[in-house]
C-alpha positions as CSV (number, residue, x, y, z in Angstrom):
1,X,4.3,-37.6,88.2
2,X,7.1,-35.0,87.3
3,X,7.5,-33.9,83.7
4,X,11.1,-35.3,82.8
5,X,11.3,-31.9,80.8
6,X,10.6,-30.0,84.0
7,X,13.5,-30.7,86.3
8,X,13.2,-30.6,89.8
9,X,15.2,-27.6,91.5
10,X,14.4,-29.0,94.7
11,X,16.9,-31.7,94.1
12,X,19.7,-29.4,93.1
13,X,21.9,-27.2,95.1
14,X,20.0,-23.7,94.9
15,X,23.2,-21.8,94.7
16,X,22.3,-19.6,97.8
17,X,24.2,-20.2,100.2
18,X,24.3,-16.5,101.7
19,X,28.0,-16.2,103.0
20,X,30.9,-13.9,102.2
21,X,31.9,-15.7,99.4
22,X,28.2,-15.9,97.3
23,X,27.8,-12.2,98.1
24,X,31.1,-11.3,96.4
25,X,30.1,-13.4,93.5
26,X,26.9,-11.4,93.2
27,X,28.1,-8.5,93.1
28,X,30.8,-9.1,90.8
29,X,28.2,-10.5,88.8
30,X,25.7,-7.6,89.1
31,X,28.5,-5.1,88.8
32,X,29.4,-6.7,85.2
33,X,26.5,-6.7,84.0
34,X,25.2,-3.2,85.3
35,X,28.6,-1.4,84.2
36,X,27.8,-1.7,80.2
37,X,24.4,-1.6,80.4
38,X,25.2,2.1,82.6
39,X,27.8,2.9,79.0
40,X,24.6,1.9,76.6
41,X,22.4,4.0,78.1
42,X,24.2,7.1,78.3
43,X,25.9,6.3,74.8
44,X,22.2,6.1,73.4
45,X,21.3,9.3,75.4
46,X,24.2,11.0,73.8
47,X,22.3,10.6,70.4
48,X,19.7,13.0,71.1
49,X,22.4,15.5,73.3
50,X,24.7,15.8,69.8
51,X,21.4,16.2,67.6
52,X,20.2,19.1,69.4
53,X,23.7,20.6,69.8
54,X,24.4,20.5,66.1
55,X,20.7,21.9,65.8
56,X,21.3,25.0,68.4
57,X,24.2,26.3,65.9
58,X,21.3,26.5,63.4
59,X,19.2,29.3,65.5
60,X,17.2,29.7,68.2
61,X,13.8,29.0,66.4
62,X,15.2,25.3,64.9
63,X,16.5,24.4,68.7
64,X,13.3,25.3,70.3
65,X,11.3,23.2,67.2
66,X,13.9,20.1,67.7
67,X,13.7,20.5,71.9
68,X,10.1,20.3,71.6
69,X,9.7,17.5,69.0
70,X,12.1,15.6,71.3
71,X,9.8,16.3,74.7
72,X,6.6,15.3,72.3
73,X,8.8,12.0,71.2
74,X,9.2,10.8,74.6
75,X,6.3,11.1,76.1
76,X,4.2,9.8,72.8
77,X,6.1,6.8,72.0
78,X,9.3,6.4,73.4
79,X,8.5,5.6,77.1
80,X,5.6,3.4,75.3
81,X,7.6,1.1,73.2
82,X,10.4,1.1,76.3
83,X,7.8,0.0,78.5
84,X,6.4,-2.9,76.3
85,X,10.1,-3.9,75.6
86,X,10.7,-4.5,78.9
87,X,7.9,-7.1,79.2
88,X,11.4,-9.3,77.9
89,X,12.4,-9.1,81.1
90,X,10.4,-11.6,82.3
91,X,9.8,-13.8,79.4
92,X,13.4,-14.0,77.9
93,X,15.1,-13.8,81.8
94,X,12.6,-16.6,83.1
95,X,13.1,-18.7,79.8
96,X,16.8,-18.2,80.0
97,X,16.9,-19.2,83.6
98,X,15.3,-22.7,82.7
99,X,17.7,-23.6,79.8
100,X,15.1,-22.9,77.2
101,X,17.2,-21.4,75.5
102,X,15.1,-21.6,71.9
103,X,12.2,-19.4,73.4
104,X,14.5,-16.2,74.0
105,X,14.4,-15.9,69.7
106,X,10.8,-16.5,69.9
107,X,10.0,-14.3,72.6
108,X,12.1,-11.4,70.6
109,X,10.5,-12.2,67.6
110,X,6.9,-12.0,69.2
111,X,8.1,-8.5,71.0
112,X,9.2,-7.3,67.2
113,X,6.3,-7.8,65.9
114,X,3.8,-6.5,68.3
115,X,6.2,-3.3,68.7
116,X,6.6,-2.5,65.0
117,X,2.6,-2.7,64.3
118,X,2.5,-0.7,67.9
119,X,5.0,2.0,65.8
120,X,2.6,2.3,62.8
121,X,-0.4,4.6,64.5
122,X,2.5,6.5,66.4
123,X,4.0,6.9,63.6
124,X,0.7,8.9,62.5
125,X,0.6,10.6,65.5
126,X,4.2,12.1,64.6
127,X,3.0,13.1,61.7
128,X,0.7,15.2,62.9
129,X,3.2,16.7,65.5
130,X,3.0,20.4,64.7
131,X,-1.3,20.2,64.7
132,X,-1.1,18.8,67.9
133,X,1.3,21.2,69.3
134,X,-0.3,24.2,67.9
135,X,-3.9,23.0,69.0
136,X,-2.3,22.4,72.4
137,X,-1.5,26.3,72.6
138,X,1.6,26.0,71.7
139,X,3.7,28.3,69.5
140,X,2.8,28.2,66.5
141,X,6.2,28.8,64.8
142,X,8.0,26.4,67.2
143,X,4.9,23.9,66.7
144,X,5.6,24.0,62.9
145,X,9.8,23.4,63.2
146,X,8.6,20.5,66.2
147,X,6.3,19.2,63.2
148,X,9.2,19.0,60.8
149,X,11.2,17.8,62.9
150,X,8.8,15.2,64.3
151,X,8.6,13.6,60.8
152,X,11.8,13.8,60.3
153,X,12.2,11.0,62.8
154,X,9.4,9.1,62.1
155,X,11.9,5.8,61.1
156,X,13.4,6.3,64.7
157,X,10.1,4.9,65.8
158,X,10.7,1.7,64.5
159,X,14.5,1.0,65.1
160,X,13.8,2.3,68.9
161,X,11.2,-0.6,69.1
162,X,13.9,-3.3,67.4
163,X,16.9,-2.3,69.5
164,X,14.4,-2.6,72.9
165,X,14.0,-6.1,71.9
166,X,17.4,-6.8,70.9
167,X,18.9,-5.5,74.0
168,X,16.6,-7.1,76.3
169,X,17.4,-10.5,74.5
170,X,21.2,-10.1,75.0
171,X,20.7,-8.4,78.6
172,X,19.0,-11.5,79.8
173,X,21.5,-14.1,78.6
174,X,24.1,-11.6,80.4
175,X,25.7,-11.1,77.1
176,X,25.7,-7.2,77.3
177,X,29.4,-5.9,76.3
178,X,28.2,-6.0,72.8
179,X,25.1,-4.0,73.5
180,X,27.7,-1.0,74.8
181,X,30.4,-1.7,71.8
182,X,27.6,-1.1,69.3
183,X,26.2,2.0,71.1
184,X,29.7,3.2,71.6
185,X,30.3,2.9,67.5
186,X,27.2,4.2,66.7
187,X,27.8,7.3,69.0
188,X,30.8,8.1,67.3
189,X,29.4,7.8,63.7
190,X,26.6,9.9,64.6
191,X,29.1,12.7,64.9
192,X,30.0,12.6,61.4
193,X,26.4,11.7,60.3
194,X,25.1,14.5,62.0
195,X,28.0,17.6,60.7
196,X,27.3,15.8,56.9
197,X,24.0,16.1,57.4
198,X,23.2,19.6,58.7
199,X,26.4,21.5,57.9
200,X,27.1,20.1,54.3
201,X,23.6,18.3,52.7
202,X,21.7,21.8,53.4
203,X,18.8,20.4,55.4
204,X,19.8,21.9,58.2
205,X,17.2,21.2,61.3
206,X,15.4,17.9,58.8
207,X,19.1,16.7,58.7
208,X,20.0,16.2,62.4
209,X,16.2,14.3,62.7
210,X,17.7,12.2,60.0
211,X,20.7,11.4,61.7
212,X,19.3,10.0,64.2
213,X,17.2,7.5,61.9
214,X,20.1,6.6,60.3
215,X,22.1,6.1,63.7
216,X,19.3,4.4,65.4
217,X,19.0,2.0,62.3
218,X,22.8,1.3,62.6
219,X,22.8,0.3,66.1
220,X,19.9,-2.3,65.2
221,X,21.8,-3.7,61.8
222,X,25.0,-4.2,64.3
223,X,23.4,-6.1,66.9
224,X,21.0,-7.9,64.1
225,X,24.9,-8.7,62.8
226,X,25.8,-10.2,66.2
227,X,23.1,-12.1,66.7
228,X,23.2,-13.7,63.7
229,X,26.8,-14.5,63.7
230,X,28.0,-15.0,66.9
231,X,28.7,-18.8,68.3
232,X,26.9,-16.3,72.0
233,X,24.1,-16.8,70.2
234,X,23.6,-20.2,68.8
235,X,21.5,-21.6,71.2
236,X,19.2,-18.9,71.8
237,X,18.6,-17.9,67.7
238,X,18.0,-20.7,66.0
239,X,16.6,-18.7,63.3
240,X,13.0,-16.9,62.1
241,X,10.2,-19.1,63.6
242,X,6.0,-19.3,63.4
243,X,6.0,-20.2,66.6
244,X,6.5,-16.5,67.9
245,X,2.9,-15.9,65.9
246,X,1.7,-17.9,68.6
247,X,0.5,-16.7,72.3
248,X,1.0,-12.9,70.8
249,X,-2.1,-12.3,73.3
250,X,0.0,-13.6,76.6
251,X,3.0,-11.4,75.7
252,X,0.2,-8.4,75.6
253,X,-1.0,-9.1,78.6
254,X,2.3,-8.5,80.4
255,X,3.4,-5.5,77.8
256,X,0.4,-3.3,78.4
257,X,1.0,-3.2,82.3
258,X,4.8,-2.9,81.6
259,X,4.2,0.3,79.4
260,X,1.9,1.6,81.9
261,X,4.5,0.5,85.1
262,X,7.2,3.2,82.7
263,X,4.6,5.3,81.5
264,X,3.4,6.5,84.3
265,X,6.8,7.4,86.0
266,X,7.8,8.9,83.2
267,X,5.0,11.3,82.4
268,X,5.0,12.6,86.2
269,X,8.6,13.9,85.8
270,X,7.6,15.7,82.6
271,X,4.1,17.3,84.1
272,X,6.9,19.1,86.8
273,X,8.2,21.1,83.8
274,X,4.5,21.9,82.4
275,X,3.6,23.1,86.0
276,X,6.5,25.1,86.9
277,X,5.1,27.4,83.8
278,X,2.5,28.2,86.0
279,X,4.4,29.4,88.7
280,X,5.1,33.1,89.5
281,X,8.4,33.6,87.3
282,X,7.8,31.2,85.3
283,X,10.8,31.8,83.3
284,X,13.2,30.8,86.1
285,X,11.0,28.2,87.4
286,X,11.0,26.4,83.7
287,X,14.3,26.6,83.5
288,X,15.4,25.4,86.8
289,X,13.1,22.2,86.5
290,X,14.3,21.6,83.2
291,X,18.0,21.7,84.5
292,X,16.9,19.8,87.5
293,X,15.2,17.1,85.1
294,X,18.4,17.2,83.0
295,X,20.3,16.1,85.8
296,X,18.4,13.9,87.5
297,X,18.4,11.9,84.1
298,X,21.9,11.5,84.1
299,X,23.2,10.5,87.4
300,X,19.8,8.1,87.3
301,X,21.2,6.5,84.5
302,X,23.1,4.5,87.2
303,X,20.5,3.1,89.4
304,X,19.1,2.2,86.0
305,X,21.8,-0.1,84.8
306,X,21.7,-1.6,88.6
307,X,18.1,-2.4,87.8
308,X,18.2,-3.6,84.5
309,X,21.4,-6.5,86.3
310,X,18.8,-7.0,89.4
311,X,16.0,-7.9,86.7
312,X,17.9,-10.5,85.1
313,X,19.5,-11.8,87.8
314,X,16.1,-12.1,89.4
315,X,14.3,-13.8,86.3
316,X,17.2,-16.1,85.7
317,X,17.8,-16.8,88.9
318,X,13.5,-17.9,89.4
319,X,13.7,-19.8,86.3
320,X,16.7,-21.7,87.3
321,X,14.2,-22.5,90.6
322,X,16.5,-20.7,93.3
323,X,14.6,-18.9,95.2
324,X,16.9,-17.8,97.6
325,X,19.8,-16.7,95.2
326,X,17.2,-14.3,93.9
327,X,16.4,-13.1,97.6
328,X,20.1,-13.1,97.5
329,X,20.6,-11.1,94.7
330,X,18.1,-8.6,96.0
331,X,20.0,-8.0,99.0
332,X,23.0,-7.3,97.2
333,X,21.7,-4.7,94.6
334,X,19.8,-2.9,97.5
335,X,23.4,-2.4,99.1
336,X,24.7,-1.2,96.2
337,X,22.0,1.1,95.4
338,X,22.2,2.9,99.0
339,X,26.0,2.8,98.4
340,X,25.8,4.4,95.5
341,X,22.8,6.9,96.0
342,X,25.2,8.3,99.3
343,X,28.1,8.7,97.6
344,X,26.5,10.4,94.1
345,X,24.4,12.3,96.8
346,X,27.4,13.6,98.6
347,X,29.0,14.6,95.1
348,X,25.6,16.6,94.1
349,X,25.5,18.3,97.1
350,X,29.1,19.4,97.5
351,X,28.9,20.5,93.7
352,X,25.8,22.5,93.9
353,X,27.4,26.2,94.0
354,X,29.3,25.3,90.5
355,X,26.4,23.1,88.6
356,X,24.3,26.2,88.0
357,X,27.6,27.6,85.7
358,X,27.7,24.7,83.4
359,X,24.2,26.1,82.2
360,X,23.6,29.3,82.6
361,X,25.7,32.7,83.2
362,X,22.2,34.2,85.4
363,X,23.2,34.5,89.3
364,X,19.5,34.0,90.0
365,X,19.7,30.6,88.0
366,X,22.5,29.7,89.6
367,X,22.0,29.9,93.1
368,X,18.3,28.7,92.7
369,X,20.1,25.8,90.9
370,X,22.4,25.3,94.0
371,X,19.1,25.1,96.6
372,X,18.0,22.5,94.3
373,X,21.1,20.5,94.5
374,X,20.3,18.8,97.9
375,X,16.7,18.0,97.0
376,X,18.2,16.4,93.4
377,X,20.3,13.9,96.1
378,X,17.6,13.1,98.3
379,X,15.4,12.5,95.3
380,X,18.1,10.2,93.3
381,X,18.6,8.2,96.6
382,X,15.5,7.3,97.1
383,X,14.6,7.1,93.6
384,X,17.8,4.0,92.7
385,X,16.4,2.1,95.6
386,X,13.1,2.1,94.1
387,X,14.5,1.6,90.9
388,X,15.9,-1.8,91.8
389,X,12.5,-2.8,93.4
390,X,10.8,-1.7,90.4
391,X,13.7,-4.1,88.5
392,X,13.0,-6.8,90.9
393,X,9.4,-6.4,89.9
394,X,10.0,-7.1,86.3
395,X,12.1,-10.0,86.5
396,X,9.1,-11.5,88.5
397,X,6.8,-10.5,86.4
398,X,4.7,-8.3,89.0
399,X,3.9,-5.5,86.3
400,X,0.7,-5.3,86.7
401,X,1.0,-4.8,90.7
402,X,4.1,-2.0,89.4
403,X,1.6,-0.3,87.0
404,X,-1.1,0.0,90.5
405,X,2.3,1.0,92.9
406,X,3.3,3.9,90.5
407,X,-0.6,5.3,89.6
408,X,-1.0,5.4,93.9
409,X,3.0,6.6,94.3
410,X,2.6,9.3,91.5
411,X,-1.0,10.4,90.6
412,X,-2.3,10.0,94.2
413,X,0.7,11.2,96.1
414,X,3.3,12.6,94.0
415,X,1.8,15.1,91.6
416,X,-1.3,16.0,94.1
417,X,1.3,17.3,97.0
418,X,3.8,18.7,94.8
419,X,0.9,20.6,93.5
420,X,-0.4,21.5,96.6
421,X,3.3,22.3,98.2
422,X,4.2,24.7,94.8
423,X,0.7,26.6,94.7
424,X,-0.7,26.1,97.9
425,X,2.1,26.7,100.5
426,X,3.9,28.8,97.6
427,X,7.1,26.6,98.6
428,X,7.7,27.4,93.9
429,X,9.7,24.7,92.1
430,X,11.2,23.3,95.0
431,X,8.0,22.5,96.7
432,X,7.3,20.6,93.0
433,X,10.1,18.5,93.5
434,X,9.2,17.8,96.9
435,X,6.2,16.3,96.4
436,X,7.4,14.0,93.3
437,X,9.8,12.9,95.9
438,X,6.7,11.9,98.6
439,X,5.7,10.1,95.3
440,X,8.8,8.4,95.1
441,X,8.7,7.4,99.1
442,X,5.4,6.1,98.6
443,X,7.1,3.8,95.4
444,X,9.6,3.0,98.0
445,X,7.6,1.8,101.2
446,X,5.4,-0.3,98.6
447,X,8.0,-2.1,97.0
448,X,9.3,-2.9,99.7
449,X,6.4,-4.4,101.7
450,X,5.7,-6.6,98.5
451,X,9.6,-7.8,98.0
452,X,9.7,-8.2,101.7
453,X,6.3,-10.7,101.8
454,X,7.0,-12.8,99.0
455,X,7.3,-16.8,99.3
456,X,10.4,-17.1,97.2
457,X,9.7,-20.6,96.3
458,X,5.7,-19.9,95.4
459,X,7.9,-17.5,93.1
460,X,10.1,-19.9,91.6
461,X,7.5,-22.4,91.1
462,X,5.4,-19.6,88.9
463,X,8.2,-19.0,87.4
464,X,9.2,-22.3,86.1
465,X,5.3,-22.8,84.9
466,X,5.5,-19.6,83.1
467,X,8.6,-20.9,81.0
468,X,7.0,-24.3,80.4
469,X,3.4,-23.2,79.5
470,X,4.9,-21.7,76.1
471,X,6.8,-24.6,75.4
472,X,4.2,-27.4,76.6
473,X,1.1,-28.8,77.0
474,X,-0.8,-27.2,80.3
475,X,-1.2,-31.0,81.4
476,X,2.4,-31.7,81.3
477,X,3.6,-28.1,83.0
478,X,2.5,-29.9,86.4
């Protein structure tokens, strides 16, 4: 006998109907969400960009300490607590989808929790940034400044956890223009913060660290703000509940292989700049790949929004039980990311004799900046399409197949031939790049082959039990 909580899709219109007229309203509806979530990311991005420019007026030692201590940040914590943030995805997305709306607050507030007592041994680790860096073979000096630095930051850890849950609970309710007005505000205040800080407390390198706490901080107390106050929100806050202590071990169990599904992608890129330093040259090589890194960040920063829309359009869609509006929807953002990994592609390539200037005044950089170019374009094409798979992925709530796809994609095919292309066939930094991008193919073809096998409905239907398992009895899910 059917649940009368549970109500049956099967008797509703599924909202798929694939002609002209649904795929323009999915892709208006993708494009609005993907456009501010693009403007928050880069706004946030911007944070460390201004800290480290305010830093480089300090010297050359405090920019290489603060350049460092960022590098260490990101690969210690940051892609960590992004990773188990995203695990919302699924669980505030599906729960969303279903009209429950009361489980998006608990969710958050379960996500809070685990990522704030996740920032306490990170936080330790920070600590100890310079040790590490030093016993690491690092430079001493610039390990001690990264150290300083490093703690410096420490409260960043914890506001980076919040806002991942914040934003993730308004991204999935399709409420995101807030999430870029409070980045943008924040963005501008960290301006001030930041000269007040370096230029006129006299902490100098310590005060641009502390900017960012403070800037960090504010972004959290404005959305905290709009979540508390706004009538958007009424439904899915209804306020500080004991229910989120409850099932902390099922939101676990999809965070860890979320981390891991991020983790992994993100420490590959970073091993390319650790390799190039052992390339003949290395000085050139290291500074290519870290331009090449650079700008790859950036103009991925739009397949990333694209993603983050195809994620909750995917889980809200499945939780709603229609299936085929979220094959729909998948169709859709794949045409938007070819469309838009061509013409940023096109852009990169024609641009690739000037890019080089905008860093460096070295010929030798520049040209070897300008062969790069193309390879950047090929890599970011194939790299958005992937990107919306892997966003598919999490708004199904296949992480733990995504953590398996990127260890084959990356640490069996990626890193191994751009290894053997750099050293072996003595291709240099290019033949590094090359192989990440094989990596990234491999990503590709396996993505696809699952998004293209999957039963929709069987989709759906685990979907829907997901959502109701929280919120009832197992006997009364079915």
């Amino acid at each position: 006998m059917e649940s009368p909580l549970i109500p049956n899709s099967e008797k509703k219109s599924d909202g798929d109907g694939e002609d002209g007229g649904h795929v323009v309203g999915e892709v208006k509806k993708q494009l609005f969400l993907a456009g501010p979530l693009i403007a928050s990311s880069l706004l946030q991005n911007i944070l460390q960009v201004i800290s480290t420019m305010f830093v480089g007026h300090l010297g050359e030692l405090p920019l290489s300490g603060a350049s460092m201590a960022f590098s260490f940040a990101g690969v210690s914590a940051f892609g960590l607590l992004m990773g188990m943030g995203t695990a919302l995805d699924t669980l505030c997305g599906q729960s969303y989808g279903a009209k429950q709306y009361h489980m998006l607050g608990v969710h958050m507030q379960r996500a809070m929790l685990v990522l704030t007592l996740v920032g306490i041994p990170l936080a330790v680790i920070w600590a100890y940034t310079g040790e590490i860096l030093a016993a690491l073979g690092q430079d001493p000096e610039i390990s001690a400044q990264a150290g300083i630095y490093a703690r410096w930051m420490i409260p960043v850890l914890f506001a980076y956890g919040l806002l991942q849950c914040l934003t993730r609970f308004l991204q999935t309710q399709n409420n995101v223009v807030p999430m870029m007005i409070s980045s943008g505000i924040t963005t501008l205040l960290h301006l001030l913060i930041c000269w007040l800080l370096v230029f006129k407390s006299g902490l100098g390198h310590k005060g641009a660290a502390l900017a960012m706490s403070i800037s960090y901080w504010l972004n959290v107390i404005l959305l905290v703000l709009y979540v508390k106050f706004s009538p958007a929100c009424k439904k899915t806050w209804t306020g500080f509940s004991s229910e989120a202590l409850r099932d902390i071990f099922n939101f676990i169990k999809l965070a860890i292989p979320s981390a891991v599904m991020v983790c992994l992608e993100f420490w590959s890129f970073e091993m390319l700049v650790l390799l190039s330093g052992l390339l003949p040259n290395p000085k050139l090589e290291t500074s290519v790949l870290s331009i090449s890194l650079n700008t790859a960040a950036m103009v991925f920063m739009i397949p990333f929004g694209l993603s983050s829309a195809i994620s909750t359009r995917v889980s809200n869609e499945l939780g709603a039980g229609h299936p085929k509006a979220a094959r729909l929807a998948i169709c859709v953002v794949v045409a938007l990311a070819v469309t838009e990994g061509l013409i940023v592609g096109a852009t990169m390539t024609l641009a690739r004799n000037l890019w080089g200037h905008a860093y460096s005044d070295e010929d030798e950089v520049v040209k070897y900046v300008a062969i790069m170019m193309p390879i950047l374009a090929i890599s970011n094409f194939v790299d958005g399409i992937q990107a919306v798979l892997a966003g598919t992925a999490r708004g199904c709530g296949w992480q733990n197949i995504g953590a398996l796809v990127n260890l084959g994609a990356y640490y069996i095919f990626g890193i191994p031939s751009a290894i053997l292309l750099a050293f072996v066939f003595k291709i240099g930094g290019k033949g590094l790049w090359i192989g990440i991008i094989s990596g990234l193919f491999v990503q590709l073809v396996s993505y696809s082959t699952i998004t293209i096998c999957t039963d929709w409905e069987k989709e759906a239907k685990k979907a829907r039990e997901r959502v109701y398992s929280s919120t009832l009895p197992i006997d009364q899910v079915f």
